[in-house]
C-alpha positions, 0 to 999 in steps of 0.5 A, a space after each residue: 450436483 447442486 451441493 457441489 456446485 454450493 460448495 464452489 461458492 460458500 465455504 461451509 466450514 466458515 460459514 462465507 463467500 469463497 475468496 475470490 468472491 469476497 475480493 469481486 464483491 468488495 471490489 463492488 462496494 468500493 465502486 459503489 462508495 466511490 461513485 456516491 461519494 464523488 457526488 457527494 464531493 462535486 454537490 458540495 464543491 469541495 475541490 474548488 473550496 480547499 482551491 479557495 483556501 489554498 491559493 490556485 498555486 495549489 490547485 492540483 494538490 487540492 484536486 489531488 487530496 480530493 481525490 484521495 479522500 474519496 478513494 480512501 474513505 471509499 476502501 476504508 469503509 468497503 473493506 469495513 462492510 464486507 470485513 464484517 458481512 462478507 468476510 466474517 472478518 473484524 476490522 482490526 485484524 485487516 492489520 490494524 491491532 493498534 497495541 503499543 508494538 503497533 505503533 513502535 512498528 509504525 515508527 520504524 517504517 516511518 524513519 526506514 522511508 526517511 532513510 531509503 529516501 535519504 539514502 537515494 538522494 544522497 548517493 544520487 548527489 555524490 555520483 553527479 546523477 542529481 543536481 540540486 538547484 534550489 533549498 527553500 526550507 521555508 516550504 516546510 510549513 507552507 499550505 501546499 507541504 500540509 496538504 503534501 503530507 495529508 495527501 500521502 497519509 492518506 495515499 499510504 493508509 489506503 493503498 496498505 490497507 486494499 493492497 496488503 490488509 484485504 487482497 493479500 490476506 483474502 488471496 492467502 488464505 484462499 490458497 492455503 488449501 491448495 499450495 500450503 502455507 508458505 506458498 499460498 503467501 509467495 503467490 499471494 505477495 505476487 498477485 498483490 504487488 503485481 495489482 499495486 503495480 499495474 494501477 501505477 501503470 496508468 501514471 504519466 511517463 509510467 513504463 514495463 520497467 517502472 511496471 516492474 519496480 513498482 511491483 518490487 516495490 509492493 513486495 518490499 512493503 508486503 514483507 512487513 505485513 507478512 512477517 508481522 500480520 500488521 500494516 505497521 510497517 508498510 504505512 509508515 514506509 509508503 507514508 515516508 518513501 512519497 513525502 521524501 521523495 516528493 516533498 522534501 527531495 523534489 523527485 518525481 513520486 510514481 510519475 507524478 511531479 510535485 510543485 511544493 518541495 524543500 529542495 528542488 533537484 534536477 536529474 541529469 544521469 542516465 535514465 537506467 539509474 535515476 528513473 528518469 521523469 517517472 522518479 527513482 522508483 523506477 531506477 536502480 537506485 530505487 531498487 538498490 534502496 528496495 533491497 536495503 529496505 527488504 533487509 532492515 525489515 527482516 533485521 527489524 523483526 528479527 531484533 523485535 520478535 527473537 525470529 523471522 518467518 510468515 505470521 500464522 495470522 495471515 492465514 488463519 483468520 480469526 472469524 467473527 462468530 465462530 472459531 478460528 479457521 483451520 490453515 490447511 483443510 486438504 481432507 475436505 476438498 469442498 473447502 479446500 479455496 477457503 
């Protein structure tokens, strides 16, 4: 009784924590991290500093940058600590193999969220759905557009890497045992976009349809990481669908209005299309850019790699200590969540 009950909770092939415990405590650290370095920030008084530094008409993106700064560091080094105590995990392969074809990648969704952007601020302008009413290039070098595009590296960064690098990779391989490998990655790119859209959820002017595209929206980005097993593609993706659609486009970002844009743009068709006060992500022109998306990457990895499908690595891990991890381990059902 008192093995089996072990074996509900430690992998002793692996020598770690089951999968669901790995994320619970993870979880844990990141709130652990959160909590002290949010004192830490309201101790030195950085937010009214930057404040300080950027004018009070950049308030809000101080507060925001802050903000993301805890929440990034605060993920960054909780999946750090339990990639290497409670995973048995190195950092890099979270997705993070920085070789040469990484940063080609990396490039590629850079200038793929460029282009959806462009695609839906275009198409939007011609159909009368958009009307520009303003162009102030001169934003593009201003303190608030720095801070903009800080902002959304950061956002990008650390969304990929608890979203797609650690909640995906530890739901698959959690899986495997049971429902095989390529279901273990359908169920585990569900469960991962259904969490990223679900913490849109709480955004101002959010809804179940913008719930819904939002979700869309991490299964566009999670295809990268699964063709791939690198967070390449979908960090320069997020990086670039935020900042065009924010920054340069003045579109709403996930609810969230942005004051330092380079073209202000006024919305004035049918909600269903545009989003409406939530942004384009929750419009079919968002989803129609989400589809375009899905298959540039898959042509993408396609041209690059010669073939298509589930990189092995997502749910074969190559354990710290020890050899790499059978895929499937269905003769011994003691193992089999991984």
């Amino acid at each position: 009784m008192v093995d089996s009950l072990v074996g509900l909770v430690w992998n002793r092939t692996e020598r770690r924590l089951r999968a669901p415990l790995r994320v619970v405590a993870t979880l844990l650290l990141v709130g652990v991290f959160v909590l002290g370095l949010g004192l830490l920030v309201g101790v030195l008084g950085l937010a009214p500093l930057l404040v300080s530094l950027l004018g009070a008409s950049a308030g809000s993106l101080a507060t925001g940058l802050v903000g993301s700064l805890v929440a990034g560091i605060a993920i960054l080094l909780a999946v750090a600590v339990a990639g290497r105590i409670v995973d048995r995990r190195w950092f890099d392969d979270f997705g993070f193999h920085l070789d040469r074809s990484w940063w080609v990648d990396l490039g590629f969704g850079l200038g793929l969220g460029v282009g959806l952007m462009t695609f839906v601020f275009v198409t939007g302008v011609a159909a009368g759905w958009f009307r520009v009413t303003n162009v102030a290039v001169g934003n593009v070098v201003s303190g608030g557009f720095v801070t903009l595009v800080v902002l959304f590296l950061l956002v990008g960064l650390y969304e990929e890497l608890f979203a797609r690098g650690y909640l995906l990779t530890n739901v698959a391989e959690g899986l495997t045992g049971y429902v095989g490998e390529r279901g273990a990655v359908a169920l585990s790119v569900l469960f991962s976009s259904s969490v990223f859209g679900v913490l849109h959820a709480s955004n101002p002017n959010a809804s179940l349809l913008s719930t819904v595209t939002i979700t869309l929206a991490g299964v566009m980005l999670a295809l990268g990481y699964v063709l791939t097993d690198e967070l390449a593609i979908p960090i320069g993706l997020h990086v670039t669908w935020n900042l065009f659609q924010g920054g340069v486009y003045g579109f709403p970002v996930s609810g969230l209005g942005v004051e330092t844009t380079v073209v202000a743009t006024r919305e004035q068709g049918p909600d269903l299309v545009t989003g409406g006060s939530f942004g384009p992500e929750a419009g079919l022109l968002g989803v129609a850019a989400m589809v375009l998306g899905t298959v540039a990457i898959v042509a993408w990895v396609r041209w690059r790699r010669g073939d298509v499908g589930i990189h092995p690595g997502l749910t074969t891990p190559e354990l710290r200590m020890g050899e790499p991890s059978e895929a499937s381990e269905a003769s011994e059902p003691s193992n089999r969540t991984n």
